[in-house]
N, C-alpha and C positions, 0 to 999 in steps of 0.2 A: 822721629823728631817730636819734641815736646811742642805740643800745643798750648797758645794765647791762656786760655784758659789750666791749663795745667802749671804754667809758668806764676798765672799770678794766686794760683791755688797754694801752689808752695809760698810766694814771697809774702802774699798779704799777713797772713799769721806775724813773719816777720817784721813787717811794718807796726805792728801791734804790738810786740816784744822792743822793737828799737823807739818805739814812741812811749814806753812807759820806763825803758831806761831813762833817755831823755826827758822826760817829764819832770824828773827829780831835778835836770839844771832846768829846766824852764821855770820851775814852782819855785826855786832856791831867787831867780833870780827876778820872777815878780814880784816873788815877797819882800824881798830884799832893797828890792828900788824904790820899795816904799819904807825903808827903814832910814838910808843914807847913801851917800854916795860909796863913802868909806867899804861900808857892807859890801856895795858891791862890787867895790874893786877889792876887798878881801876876800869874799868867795870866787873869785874869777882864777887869781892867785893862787890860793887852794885851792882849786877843784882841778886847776891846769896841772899843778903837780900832780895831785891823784891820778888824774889818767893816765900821766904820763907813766905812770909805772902800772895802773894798772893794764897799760896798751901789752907791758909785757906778757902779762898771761891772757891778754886777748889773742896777740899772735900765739903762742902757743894753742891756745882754741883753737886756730883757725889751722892750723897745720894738723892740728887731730883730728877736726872735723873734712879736711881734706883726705886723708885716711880712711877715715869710716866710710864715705861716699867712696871712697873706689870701693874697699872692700862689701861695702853694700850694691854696688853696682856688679861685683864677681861675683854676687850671691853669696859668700863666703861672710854670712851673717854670725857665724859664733864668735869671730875674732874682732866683731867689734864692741863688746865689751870689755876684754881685756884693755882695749886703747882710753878708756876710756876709764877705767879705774886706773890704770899707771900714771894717765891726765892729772885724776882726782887728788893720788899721794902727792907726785911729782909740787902741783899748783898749793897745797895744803903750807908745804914746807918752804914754798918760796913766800906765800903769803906773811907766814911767821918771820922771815927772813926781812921781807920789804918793812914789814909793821916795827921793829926793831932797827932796822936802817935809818926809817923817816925816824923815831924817837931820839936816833942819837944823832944824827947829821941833818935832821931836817930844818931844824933854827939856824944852822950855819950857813944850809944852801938857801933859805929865802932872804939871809941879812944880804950875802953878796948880791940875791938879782933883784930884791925891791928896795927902791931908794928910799920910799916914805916910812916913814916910822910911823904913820898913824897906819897907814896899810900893811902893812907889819903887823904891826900886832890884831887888828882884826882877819887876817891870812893867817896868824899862828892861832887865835883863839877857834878858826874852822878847822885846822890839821888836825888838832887835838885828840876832837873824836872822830873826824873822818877818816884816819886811818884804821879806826878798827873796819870798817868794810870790807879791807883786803880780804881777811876770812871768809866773806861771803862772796863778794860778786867774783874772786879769784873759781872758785867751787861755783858760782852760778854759768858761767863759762864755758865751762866743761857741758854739763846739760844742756846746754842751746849748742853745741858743738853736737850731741851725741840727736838730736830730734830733727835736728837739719839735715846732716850727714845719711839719716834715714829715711829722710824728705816728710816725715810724721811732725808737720809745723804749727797744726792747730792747737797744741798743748801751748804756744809762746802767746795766744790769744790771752789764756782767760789766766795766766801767767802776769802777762801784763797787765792786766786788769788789776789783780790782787799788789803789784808791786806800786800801780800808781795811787791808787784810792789809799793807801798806807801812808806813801809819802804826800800828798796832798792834806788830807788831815792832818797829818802829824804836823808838819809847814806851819798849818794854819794856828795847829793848839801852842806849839814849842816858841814859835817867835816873838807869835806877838801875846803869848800868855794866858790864851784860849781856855773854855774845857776847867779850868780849876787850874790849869799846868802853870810854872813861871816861865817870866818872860824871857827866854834866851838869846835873841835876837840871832847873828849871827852862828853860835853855834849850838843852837834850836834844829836851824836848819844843817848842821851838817848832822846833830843826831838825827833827825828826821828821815835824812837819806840810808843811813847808817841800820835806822830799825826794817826798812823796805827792803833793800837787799837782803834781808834776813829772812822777810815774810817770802821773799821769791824762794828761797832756798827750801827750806820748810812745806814749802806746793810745790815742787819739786820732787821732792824726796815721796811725799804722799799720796802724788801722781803716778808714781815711776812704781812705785811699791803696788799698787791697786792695779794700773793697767799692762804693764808693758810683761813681754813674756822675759823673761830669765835667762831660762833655757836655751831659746832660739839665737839669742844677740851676746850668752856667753854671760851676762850680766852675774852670774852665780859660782863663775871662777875668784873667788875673793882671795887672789894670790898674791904675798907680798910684792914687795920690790922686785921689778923684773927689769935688770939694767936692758940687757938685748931688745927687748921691746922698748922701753926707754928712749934709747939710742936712734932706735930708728924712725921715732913720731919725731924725735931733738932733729935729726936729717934733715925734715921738711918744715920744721918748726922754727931750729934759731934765725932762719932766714926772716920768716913774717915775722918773730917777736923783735928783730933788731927792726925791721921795717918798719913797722908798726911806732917801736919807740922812737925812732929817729924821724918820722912825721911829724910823733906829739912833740916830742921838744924842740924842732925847730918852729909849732905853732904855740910854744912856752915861748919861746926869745920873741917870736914876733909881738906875746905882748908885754914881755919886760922891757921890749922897746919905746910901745905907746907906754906904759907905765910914768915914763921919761918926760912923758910932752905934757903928764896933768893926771889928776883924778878925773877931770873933766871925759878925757879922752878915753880914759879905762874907761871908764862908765860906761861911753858911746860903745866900746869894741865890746863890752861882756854882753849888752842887749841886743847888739848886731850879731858878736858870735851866738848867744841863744835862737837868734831866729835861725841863722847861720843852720845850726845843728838841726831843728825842725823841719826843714826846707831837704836836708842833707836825707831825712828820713827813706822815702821813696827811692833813693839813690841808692842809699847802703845795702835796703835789703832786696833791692832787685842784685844787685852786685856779690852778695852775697849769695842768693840765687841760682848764680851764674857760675859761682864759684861751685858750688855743690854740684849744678847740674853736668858743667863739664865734665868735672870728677867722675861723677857718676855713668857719665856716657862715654868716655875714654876705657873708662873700667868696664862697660859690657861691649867691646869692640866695636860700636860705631862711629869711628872717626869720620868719617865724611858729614858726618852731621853736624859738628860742634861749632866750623864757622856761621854754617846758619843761625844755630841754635843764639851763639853772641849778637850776630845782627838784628837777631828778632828782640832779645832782651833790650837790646840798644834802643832800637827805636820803640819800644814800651816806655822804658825811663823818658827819654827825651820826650816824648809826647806829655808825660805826666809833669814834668817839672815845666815845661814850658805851662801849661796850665796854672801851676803853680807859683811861677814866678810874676804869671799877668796878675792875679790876686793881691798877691805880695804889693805889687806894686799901683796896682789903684786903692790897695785899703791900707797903705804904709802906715798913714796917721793911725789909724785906727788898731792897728798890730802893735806899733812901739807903745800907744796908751796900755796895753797888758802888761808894760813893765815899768811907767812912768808915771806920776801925774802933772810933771812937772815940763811944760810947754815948751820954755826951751832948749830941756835935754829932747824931747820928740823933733823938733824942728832941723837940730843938729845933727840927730840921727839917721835924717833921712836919703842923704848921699850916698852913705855908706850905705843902707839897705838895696840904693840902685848898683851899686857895683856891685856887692854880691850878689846880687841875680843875673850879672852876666856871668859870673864865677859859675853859680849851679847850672846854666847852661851848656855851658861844654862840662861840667864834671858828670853831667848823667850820663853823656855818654863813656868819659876817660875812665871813668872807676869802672864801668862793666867790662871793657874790653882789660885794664890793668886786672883787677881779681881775675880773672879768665886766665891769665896768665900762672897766678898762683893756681888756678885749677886743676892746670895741664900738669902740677909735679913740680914745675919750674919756680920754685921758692927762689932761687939763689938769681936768677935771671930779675925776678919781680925785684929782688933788694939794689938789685946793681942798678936797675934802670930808677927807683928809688932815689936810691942815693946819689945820682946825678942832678936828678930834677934838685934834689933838696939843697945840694951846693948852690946850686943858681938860687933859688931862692933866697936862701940866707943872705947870699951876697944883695941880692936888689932891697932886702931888710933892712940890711944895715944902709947902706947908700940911702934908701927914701925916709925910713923913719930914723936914724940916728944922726947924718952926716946933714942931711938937708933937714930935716926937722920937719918934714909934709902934713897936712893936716890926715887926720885917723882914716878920713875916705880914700888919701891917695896909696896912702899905706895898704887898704884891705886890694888894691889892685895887685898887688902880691900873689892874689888869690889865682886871678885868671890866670895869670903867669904861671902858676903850675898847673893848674890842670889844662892849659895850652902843651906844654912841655910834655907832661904824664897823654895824653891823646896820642901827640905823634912819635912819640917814644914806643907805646904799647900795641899801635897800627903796624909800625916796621916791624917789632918783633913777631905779630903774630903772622906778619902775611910774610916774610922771608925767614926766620929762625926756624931750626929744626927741631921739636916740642913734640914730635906726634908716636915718638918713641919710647918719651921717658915713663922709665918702670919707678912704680914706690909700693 
């Protein structure tokens, strides 16, 4: 059984790697809210499309990085770099695929879901250059898939370090005109994010070449195209990458819905969702965590271990967000000020910050017990139960923010509403379904 300490020896690195992702919408969107409202319901816009596709080669990660941890848990350390160069082509060629998609259909899918034409065109002048990222953070992915997978997480430490001090300068030079640079405003900040993912790649690559062995993890099999391996990471994979996608866009509709009700309202949802994602920190990478560690402890035959091993994670998260959410909410004023200066977008905000904190409350526990589930193999189990929860959801979407027109707070109660669903959806499956067989 993995020990308290051993648990958060793996995740904390992670917490440092998902906080300097992260960092790039938090810095996009305090800088921004001091540019205009506009700004930042056109980065909110952009940046929700971004993920939404880039979610797809995140699942994919996450289905390789399930991979590696078994076969790092069989000791069967040569074959996990193969998975992980087949990752590297595989994600290369869809990057180029995605980056050419958005160029040609991406003016057409924001005309259909933003109403505003001034948000519009500040959402088309951040795609611009935000799509060139695919090329990097598609390939940064893989890496944080192949370090996790082999539970070696301190490299995501000084990783993230390098990716946020890049884009936090940059932010600062590129927007408002800093440094000698000119003033780009909005899409300052999408180069900005654009050059960091680049610098992660680049420590990466530099890392990976100076310390890790070759040899031992297979890394020096530089063999083309290998459909059969292919096929079999795609097995475990298209499940989390539709997952994955079908999260992000139906938390895309939820805000082309506030969209509907004002700029006012965006505004309110894109600094509620940045905190949103901050708060989300601690939860993803214990979650992710969990996700590895089952893998990894299914793969060296101890199964009687693993529902322990979820309950302990469980109540580590829950402990830490509940700390986290009391903060939140005695220093709200003082958190919405890092994205405002304007008193009565903070004042407005402030509801909304209380419902989502009842949101992150039960998600610390629903995401470890739901990844755990992708842990066990069971990709196809995780997307069905998925894609349940997300029906209902949509549907209470459209009912509260389209048909009733509810102010933006009652809408983020959406929130609870799945991860109420996603808990006792992923509780039944793990205490009655039969998971403790699946081979990958």
């Amino acid at each position: 059984m993995y020990t308290n300490k051993q648990i958060w020896n793996v995740s904390f690195p992670i917490v440092l790697s998902l906080l300097a992702q992260n960092i790039i919408n938090v810095t996009d969107t305090a800088f921004l809210g001091r540019v205009s409202e506009v700004a930042l319901g056109g980065s909110a816009m952009g940046g929700l499309f971004y993920i939404c596709i880039f979610t797809v080669a995140f699942g994919f990660s996450t289905g390789s990085q399930i991979m590696i941890a078994r076969r790092n848990g069989e000791q069967r350390y040569s074959e996990v770099g193969p998975v992980m160069i087949q990752g590297v082509i595989f994600l290369l060629a869809a990057a180029l695929f995605m980056f050419l998609f958005t160029r040609v259909f991406g003016e057409d899918i924001m005309h259909f879901i933003v109403s505003s034409d001034t948000i519009f065109d500040a959402t088309m002048d951040y795609l611009y250059w935000r799509v060139f990222g695919f090329f990097f953070s598609f390939i940064n992915v893989m890496f944080r898939a192949f370090y996790i997978g082999v539970t070696k997480t301190k490299v995501l430490t000084i990783n993230a370090i390098v990716m946020a001090l890049t884009n936090v300068v940059l932010d600062y030079a590129l927007i408002f005109g800093n440094f000698g640079f000119p003033e780009m405003g909005i899409a300052g900040a999408a180069i900005a994010s654009v050059i960091a993912e680049a610098s992660s790649i680049v420590f990466f690559l530099i890392y990976t070449y100076v310390t890790v062995d070759f040899k031992k993890y297979g890394l020096n099999q530089f063999r083309t195209f290998n459909l059969k391996l292919l096929t079999q990471i795609l097995n475990i994979s298209c499940f989390t990458m539709l997952q994955y996608f079908l999260s992000m866009a139906t938390w895309f509709a939820f805000f082309a819905a506030v969209e509907r009700l004002g700029q006012r309202d965006l505004a309110i949802a894109n600094i509620v969702r940045s905190i949103y994602i901050v708060m989300m920190i601690p939860v993803s990478s214990l979650a992710t965590t969990a996700n590895s560690l089952v893998s990894n402890t299914i793969g060296s035959g101890k199964l009687p271990q693993v529902m322990p091993l979820i309950g302990k994670i469980s109540r580590m998260s829950f402990l830490i967000m509940l700390v986290s959410v009391g903060i939140i909410v005695l220093f709200k004023e003082q958190v919405l000020a890092i994205y405002t200066n304007e008193v009565q977008l903070i004042n407005e905000s402030g509801a909304s910050v209380l419902v989502i904190g009842i949101a992150m409350l039960v998600a610390s526990v629903s995401n470890i017990l739901f990844s755990s589930i992708s842990g066990t193999g069971n990709t196809r189990s995780a997307l069905m139960l998925e894609t349940i929860t997300l029906v209902i959801y949509v549907g209470y979407v459209f009912i509260v923010a389209i048909a009733w027109q509810a102010p933006v707070e009652i809408c983020f109660t959406t929130e609870i509403l799945y991860y109420v669903l996603l808990l006792v959806g992923s509780y039944i499956y793990l205490k009655k379904a039969k998971w403790q067989n699946k081979k990958i």
